[in-house]
N, C-alpha and C positions, 0 to 999 in steps of 0.2 A: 504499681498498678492500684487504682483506687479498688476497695472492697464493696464497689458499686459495681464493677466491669462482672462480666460474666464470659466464661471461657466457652467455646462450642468445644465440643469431640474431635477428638485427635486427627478423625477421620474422616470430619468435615469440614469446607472452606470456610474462613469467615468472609462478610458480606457485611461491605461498611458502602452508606449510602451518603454521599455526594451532595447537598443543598444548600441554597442560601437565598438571601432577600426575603425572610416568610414574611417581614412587617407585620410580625405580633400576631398573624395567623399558624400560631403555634398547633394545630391541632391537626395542620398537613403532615406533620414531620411524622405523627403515629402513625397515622391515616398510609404512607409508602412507605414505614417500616414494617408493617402487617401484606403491604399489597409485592412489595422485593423481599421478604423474609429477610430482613437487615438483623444482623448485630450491633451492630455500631453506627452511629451517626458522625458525619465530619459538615461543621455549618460554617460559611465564609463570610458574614457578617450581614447588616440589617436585623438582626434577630429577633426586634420589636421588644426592646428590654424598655417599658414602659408600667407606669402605676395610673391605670384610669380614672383615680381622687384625685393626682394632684400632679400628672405628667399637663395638661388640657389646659390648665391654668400658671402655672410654672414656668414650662415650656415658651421660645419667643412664640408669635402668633404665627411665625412662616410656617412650622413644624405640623400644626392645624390646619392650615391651607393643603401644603403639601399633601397629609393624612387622609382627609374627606377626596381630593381631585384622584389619588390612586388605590384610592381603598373598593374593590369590586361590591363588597354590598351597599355602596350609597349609588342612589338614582341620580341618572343621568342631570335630572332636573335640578336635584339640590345643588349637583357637580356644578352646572350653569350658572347658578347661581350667588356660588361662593365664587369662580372663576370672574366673576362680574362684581364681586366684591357687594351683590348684595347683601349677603349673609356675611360677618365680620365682626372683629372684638371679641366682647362677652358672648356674646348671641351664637358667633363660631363657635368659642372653647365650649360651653353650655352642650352643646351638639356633638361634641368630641366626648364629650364626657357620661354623659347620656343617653344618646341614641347611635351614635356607632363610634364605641370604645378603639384604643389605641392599639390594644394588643389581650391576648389572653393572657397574658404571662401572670397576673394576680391569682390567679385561679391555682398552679403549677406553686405557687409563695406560698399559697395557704393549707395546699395537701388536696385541693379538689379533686385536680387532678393529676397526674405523675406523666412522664416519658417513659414510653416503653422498653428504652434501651437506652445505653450511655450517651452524652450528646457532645463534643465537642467543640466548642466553638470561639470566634473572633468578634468581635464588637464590630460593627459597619460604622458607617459615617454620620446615619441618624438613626440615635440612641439616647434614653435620659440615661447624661452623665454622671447623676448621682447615683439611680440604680447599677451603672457599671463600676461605679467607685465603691457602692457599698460589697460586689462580688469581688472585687480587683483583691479587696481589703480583707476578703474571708467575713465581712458582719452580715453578710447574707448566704445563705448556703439552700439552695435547690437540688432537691434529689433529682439524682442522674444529671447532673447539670456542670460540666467544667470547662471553666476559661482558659484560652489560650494565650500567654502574653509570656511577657520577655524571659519571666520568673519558671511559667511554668510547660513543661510538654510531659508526651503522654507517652506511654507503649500502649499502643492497643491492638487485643487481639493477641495472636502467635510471630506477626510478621513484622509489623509497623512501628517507626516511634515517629512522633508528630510530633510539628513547631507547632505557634503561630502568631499573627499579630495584627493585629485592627483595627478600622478606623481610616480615615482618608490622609492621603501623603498632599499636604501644604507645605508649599519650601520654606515659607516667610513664619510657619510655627513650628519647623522643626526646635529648634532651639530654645522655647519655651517651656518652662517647668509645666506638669498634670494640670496643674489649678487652672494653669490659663488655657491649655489647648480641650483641657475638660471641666470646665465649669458646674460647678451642681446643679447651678438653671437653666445650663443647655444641653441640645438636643442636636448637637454636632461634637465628634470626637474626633481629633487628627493623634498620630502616631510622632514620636518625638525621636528624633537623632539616638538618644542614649538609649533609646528603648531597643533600634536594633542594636546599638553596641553588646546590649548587656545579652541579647539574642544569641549574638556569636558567642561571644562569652558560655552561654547553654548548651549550645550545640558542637563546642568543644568538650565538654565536659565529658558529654553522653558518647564520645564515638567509641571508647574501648569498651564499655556498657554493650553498645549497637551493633559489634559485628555480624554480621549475618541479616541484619535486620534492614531494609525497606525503609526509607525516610519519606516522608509528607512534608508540605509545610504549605500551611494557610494561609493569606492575606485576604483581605477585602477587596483591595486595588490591585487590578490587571498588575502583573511582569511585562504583559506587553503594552499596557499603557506607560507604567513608570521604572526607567532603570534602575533605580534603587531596589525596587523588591527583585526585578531579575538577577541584579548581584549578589544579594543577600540571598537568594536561593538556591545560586548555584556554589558558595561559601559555603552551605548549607549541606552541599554535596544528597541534597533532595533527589529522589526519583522521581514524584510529583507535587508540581506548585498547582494548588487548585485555589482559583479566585472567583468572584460573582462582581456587583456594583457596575458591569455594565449596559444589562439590561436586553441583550440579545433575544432571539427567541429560540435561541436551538444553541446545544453544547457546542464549546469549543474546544478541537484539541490539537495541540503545536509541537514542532521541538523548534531550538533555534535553527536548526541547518535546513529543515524542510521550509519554516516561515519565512527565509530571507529569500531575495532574489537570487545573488550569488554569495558566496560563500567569504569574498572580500569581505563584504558590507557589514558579516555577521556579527562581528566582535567588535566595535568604534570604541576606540578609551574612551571610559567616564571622564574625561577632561573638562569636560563644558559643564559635566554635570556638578564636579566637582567645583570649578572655579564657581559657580551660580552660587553652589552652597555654602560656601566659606566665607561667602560677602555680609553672611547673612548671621556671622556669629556673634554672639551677643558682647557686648562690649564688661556688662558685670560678671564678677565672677560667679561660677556656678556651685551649685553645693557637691560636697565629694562624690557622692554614687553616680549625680548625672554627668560630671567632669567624667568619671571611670567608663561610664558608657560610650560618651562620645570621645574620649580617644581614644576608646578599640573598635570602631566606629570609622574613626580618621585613618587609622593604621591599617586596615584591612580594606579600604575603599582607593587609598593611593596606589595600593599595590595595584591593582587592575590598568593603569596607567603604563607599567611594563610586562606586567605578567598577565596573558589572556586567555583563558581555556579553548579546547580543543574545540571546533563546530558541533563534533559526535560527541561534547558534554550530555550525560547520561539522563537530561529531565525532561522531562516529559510536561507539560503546560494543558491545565485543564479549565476551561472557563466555563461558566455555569450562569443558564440562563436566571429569571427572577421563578422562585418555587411553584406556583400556578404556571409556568411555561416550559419547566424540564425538568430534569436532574441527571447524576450519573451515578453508576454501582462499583466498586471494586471489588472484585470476587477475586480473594489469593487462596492460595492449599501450596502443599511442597512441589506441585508442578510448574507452578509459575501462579502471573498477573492476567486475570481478562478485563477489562472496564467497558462494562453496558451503558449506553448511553440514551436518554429515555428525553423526548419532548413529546409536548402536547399542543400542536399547531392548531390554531386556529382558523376561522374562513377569511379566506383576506379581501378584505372593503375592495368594492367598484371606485376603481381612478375616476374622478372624473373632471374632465379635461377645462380649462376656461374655453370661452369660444372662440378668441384670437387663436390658439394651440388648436384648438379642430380646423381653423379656417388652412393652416398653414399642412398642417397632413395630408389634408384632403388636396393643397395646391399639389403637396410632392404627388402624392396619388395620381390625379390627372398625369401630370409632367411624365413619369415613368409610363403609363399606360399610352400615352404620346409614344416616345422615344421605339415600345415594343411594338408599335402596332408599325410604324415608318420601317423600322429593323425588316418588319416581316413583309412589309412592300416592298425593299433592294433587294430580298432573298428571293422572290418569288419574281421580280423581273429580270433578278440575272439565270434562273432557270430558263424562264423561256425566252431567253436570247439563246442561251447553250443549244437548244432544243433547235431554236431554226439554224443556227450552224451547221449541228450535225445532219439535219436534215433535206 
């Protein structure tokens, strides 16, 4: 355990909070460590690992676009106007870099300011590659600040050990050495084949280590978007896969047997997933470590082809909206697990309809108001037919 963690009392729960997508608004995660009295932080990627001198410029120009269009402190108006591409190029990056910056995280490098608690986290899918290569590599080091990847997990807390791993699942870059799927000038990072090889590889290690202990494991990208991280988490033999990157506005939580329709469906061999993947292996040869990753990799993903776990497999799936729209808590003690689950909805926009789509509601409208008003003509002449009968 790093000599940054901080233990609570024997005799009280610890409370690790749940977040991710802050896009460089680093100043929330203190901000609902003080407001849930957290210990611990667990973050699933987007983390806003940026340098405002020289991400803005660096960086392709999409990363700028994207940055200004979802960033909540730029005005509407500017938004319009980069959206329309009147503002672009130099005159964009100029704006990124100046008037509404990439991310706090400078601030956190230089000792401004500090996290109030451990943070853990995964790299998301946009991120300067070079800042996560300079953490990846230990030549940058942020108090209270530790990366999750293939190399390294955590025990945190009395209960817990956590994986994790980062970054967006591309089939056609699995098989790509760092350099290419993480480039120093870019501001996209995908996860590589060997990286979960060497994963498993970890969390073999740690299980005589772990008895007793509560497993986590991180990703950026849904389990329930891509089978690979489903499999890799339940090899994992995780209790919860907690991921963000899809943008929801309220927490998700699943297992597989409740999420499926029926209980057939629930386990389809990776077959398809597998045959996709292998078409895609590179014809040069690899260097030793990444060969080592991908074929424990290869060896533990064929297996699911005959061997499939129970539906009542013990994981629990937690998805997490973008940081301004939710988050969740884990609260463990020797009683057990509770997980609070916290969003902050907002008012939802007036529909409003084209005028073809009003014209045709308004048709059903009449039509049904037809149909009940004739209904209530046959009811009321066939009473007073009964009426002269009996009479």
């Amino acid at each position: 355990m790093s000599k940054n963690q901080k233990q609570t009392n024997n005799d009280q729960a610890d409370r690790i909070l749940l977040i991710t997508d802050t896009h460089g608004h680093l100043s929330s995660i203190n901000k609902l460590i003080e407001k849930y009295n957290c210990d611990y932080v667990l973050h699933a990627g987007d983390f806003g690992l940026y340098d405002n001198e020289h991400s803005p410029f660096e960086l392709e120009e999409r990363e700028c676009y994207l940055h200004v269009l979802h960033d909540k402190n730029v005005p509407q108006k500017t938004k319009k106007q980069v959206a329309k591409k009147a503002i672009k190029g130099t005159q964009l990056r100029k704006l990124c870099a100046t008037k509404y910056p990439f991310s706090d995280l400078p601030d956190y490098i230089s000792g401004k300011k500090r996290f109030l608690k451990p943070v853990y986290f995964v790299p998301g899918n946009h991120e300067d590659c070079s800042i996560f290569r300079d953490i990846k590599s230990g030549n940058l080091t942020i108090e209270n600040l530790f990366l999750l990847d293939e190399k390294h997990s955590y025990k945190v807390g009395k209960y817990f050990r956590v994986f994790g791993l980062g970054g967006n699942l591309v089939e056609h870059m699995l098989f790509k050495p760092l350099d290419k799927r993480a480039p120093l000038n870019s501001g996209k990072y995908t996860m590589g084949f060997d990286e979960i090889g060497h994963l498993l590889n970890l969390s073999d290690s740690t299980l005589e280590e772990d008895s007793g202990l509560y497993r986590i494991f991180i990703s950026h990208v849904s389990p329930g978007l891509e089978p690979l991280m489903k499999y890799t988490a339940q090899y994992l033999k995780v209790n919860f896969a907690i991921s963000g990157h899809m943008e929801h506005h309220c927490v998700e939580t699943w297992t597989e047997f409740t999420h499926s329709q029926c209980r057939g469906k629930t386990y389809i061999p990776n077959k398809k997933v597998i045959e996709r993947i292998s078409k895609l292996q590179p014809t040069q040869r690899l260097n030793k470590e990444t060969n080592k990753g991908v074929k424990k990799a290869w060896e533990i993903f064929n297996q699911w082809q005959v061997k499939r776990p129970s539906p009542f497999f013990d994981t629990h799936y937690i998805n997490l909206p973008d940081a301004p729209d939710g988050c969740a808590v884990i609260i463990s003690g020797p009683d057990g697990i509770a997980v609070d689950t916290h969003f902050f909805p907002k008012k939802l926009p007036l529909i409003h309809l084209p005028s073809n789509e009003k014209t045709n509601i308004n048709k059903n409208k009449n039509q049904k108001n037809q149909v009940r008003r004739q209904n209530q003509r046959n009811n009321n002449n066939k009473r007073s037919n009964h009426q002269r009968k009996k009479y």
